[in-house]
MARBA-3410 file (N, C-alpha, C, O; in Angstrom, 1 decimal):
67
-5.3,5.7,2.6,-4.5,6.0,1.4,-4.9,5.1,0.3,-5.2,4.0,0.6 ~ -5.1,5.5,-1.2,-5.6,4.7,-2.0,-4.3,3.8,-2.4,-3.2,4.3,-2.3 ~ -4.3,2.6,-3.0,-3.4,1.8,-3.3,-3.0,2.3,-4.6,-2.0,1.6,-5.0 ~ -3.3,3.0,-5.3,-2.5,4.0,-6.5,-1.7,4.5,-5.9,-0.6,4.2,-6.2 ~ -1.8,5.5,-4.8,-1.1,6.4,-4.3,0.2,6.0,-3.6,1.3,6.6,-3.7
0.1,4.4,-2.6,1.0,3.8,-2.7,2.2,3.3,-3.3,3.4,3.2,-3.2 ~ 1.0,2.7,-4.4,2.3,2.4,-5.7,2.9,3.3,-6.1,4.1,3.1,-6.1 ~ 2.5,4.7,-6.6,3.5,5.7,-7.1,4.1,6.5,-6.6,4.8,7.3,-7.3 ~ 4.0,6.4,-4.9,5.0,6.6,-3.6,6.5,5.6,-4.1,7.6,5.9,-4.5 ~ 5.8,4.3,-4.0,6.8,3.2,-4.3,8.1,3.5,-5.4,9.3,3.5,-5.4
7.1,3.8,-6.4,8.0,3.8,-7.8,9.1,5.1,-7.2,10.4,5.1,-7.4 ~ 8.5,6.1,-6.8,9.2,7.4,-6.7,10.2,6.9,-5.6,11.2,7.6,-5.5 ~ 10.2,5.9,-4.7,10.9,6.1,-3.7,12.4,4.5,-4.8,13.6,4.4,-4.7 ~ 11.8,3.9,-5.4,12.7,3.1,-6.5,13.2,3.7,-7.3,13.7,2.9,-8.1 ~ 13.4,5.2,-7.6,13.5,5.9,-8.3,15.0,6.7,-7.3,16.3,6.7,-7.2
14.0,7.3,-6.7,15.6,8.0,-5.7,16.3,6.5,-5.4,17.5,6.5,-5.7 ~ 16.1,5.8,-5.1,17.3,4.9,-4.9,18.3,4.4,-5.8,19.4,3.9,-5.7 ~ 17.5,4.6,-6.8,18.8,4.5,-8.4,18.1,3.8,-9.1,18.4,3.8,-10.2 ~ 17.1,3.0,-8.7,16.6,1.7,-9.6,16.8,1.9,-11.4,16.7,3.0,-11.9 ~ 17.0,0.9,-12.2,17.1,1.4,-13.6,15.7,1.1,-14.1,15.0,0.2,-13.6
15.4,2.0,-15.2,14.2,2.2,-16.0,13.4,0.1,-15.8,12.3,0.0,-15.2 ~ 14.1,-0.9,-16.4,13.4,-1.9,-16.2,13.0,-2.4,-15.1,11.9,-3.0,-14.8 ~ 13.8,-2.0,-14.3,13.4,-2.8,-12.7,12.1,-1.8,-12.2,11.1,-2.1,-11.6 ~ 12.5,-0.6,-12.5,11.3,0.3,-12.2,9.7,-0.3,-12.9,8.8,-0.7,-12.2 ~ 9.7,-0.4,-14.3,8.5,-1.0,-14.9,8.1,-2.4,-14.3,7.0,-2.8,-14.3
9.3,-3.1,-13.9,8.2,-4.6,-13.4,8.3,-4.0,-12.5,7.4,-4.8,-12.6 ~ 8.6,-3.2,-11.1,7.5,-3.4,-9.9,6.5,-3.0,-10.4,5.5,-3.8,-10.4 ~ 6.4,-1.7,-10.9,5.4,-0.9,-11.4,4.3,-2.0,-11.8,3.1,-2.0,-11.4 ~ 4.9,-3.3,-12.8,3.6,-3.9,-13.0,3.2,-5.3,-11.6,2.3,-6.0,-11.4 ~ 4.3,-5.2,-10.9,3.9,-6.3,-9.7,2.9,-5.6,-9.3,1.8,-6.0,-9.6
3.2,-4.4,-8.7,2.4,-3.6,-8.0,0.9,-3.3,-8.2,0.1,-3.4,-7.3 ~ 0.6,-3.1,-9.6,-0.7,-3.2,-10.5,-1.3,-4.1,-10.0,-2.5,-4.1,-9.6 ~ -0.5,-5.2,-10.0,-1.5,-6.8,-10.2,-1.3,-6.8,-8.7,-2.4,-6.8,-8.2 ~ -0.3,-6.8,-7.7,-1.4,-6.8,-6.4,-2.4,-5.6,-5.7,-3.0,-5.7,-4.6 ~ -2.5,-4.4,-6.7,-3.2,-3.7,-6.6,-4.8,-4.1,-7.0,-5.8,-4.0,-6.4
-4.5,-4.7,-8.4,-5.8,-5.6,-8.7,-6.1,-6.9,-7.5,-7.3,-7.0,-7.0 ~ -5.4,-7.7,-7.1,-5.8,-8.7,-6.3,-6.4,-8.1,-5.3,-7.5,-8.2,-4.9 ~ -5.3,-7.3,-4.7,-6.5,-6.7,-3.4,-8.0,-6.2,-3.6,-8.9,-6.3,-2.8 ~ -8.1,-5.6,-5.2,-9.3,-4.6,-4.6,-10.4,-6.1,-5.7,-11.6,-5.9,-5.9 ~ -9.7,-7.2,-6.0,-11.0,-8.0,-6.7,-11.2,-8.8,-5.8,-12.4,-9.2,-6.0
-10.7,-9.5,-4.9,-10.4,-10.5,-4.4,-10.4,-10.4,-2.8,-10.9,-11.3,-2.1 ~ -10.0,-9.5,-2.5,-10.1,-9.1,-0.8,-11.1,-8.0,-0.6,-11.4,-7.5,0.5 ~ -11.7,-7.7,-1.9,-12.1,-6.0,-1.5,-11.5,-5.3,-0.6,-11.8,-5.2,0.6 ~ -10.6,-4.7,-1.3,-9.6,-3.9,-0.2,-9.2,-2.6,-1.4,-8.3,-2.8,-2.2 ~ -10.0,-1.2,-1.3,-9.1,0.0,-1.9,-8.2,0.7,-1.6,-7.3,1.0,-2.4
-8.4,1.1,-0.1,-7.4,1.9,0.8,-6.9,0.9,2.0,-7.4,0.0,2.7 ~ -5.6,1.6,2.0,-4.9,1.0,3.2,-5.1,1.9,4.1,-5.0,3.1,3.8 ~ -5.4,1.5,5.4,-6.0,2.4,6.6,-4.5,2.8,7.1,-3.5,2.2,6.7 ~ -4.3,4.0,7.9,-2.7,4.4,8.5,-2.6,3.8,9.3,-1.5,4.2,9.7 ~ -3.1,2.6,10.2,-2.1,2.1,11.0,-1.4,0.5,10.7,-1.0,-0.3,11.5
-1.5,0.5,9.2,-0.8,-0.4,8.1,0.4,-0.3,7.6,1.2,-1.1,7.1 ~ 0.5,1.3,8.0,1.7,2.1,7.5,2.8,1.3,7.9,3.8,1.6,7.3 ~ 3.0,0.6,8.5,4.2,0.3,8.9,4.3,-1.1,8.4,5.4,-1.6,8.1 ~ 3.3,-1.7,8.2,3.4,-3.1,7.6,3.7,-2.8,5.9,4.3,-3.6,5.2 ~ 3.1,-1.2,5.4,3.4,-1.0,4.3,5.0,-0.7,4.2,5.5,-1.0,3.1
5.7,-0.1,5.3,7.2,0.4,4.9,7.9,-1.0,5.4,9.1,-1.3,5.1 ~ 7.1,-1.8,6.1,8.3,-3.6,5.9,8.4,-4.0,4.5,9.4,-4.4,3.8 ~ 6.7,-3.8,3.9,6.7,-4.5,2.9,8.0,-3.8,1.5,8.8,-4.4,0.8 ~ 7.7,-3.0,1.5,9.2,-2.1,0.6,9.8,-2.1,0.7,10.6,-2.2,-0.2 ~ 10.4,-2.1,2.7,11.9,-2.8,2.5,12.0,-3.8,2.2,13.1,-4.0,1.7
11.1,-5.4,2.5,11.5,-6.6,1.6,11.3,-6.4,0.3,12.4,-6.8,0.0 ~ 10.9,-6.1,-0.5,10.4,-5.6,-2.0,12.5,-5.0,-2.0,13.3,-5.7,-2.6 ~ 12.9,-4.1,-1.5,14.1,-3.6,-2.2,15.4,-4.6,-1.5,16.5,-4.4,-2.0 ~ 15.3,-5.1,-0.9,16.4,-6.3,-0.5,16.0,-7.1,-1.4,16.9,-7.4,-2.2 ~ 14.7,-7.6,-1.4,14.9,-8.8,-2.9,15.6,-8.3,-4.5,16.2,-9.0,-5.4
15.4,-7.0,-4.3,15.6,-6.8,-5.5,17.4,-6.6,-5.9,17.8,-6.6,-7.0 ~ 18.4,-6.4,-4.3,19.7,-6.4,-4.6,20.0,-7.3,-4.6,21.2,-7.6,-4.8
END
C-alpha cells in the first residue's frame, strides 16, 4: 500500500470519528512529514500487508493521544 494511501485512509477514518477541521489538518501534516521521513531517510514507499496491523495500533495510539 502506498503511504499516501494510508494517510488518506487515516484522515477519512478521523473524519468518521468526528475529528474537527483543525485536528484533521495537523495530522494531515504529522502524517506528510512522517511520510517524508520514511521515504528520505529509511527508503521506505509502501507498507507491505503484513504491517497492517502494526499500521491499525499505530492509529489507534495516534486517536487516544488525541482525546
Amino acid at each position: 500500500m502506498e503511504l499516501e494511501e494510508v494517510i488518506e485512509e487515516y484522515v477519512y477514518h478521523c473524519i468518521a470519528k468526528g475529528f474537527i477541521q483543525k485536528t484533521i489538518k495537523n495530522k494531515r501534516q504529522e502524517m506528510k512529514q512522517l511520510k517524508r521521513f520514511l521515504m528520505d531517510e529509511k527508503r521506505i514507499s509502501k507498507l507491505k500487508s503484513e504491517n497492517n496491523l502494526n499500521q491499525k495500533a499505530y492509529m489507534k495510539l495516534e486517536n487516544e493521544e488525541a482525546l
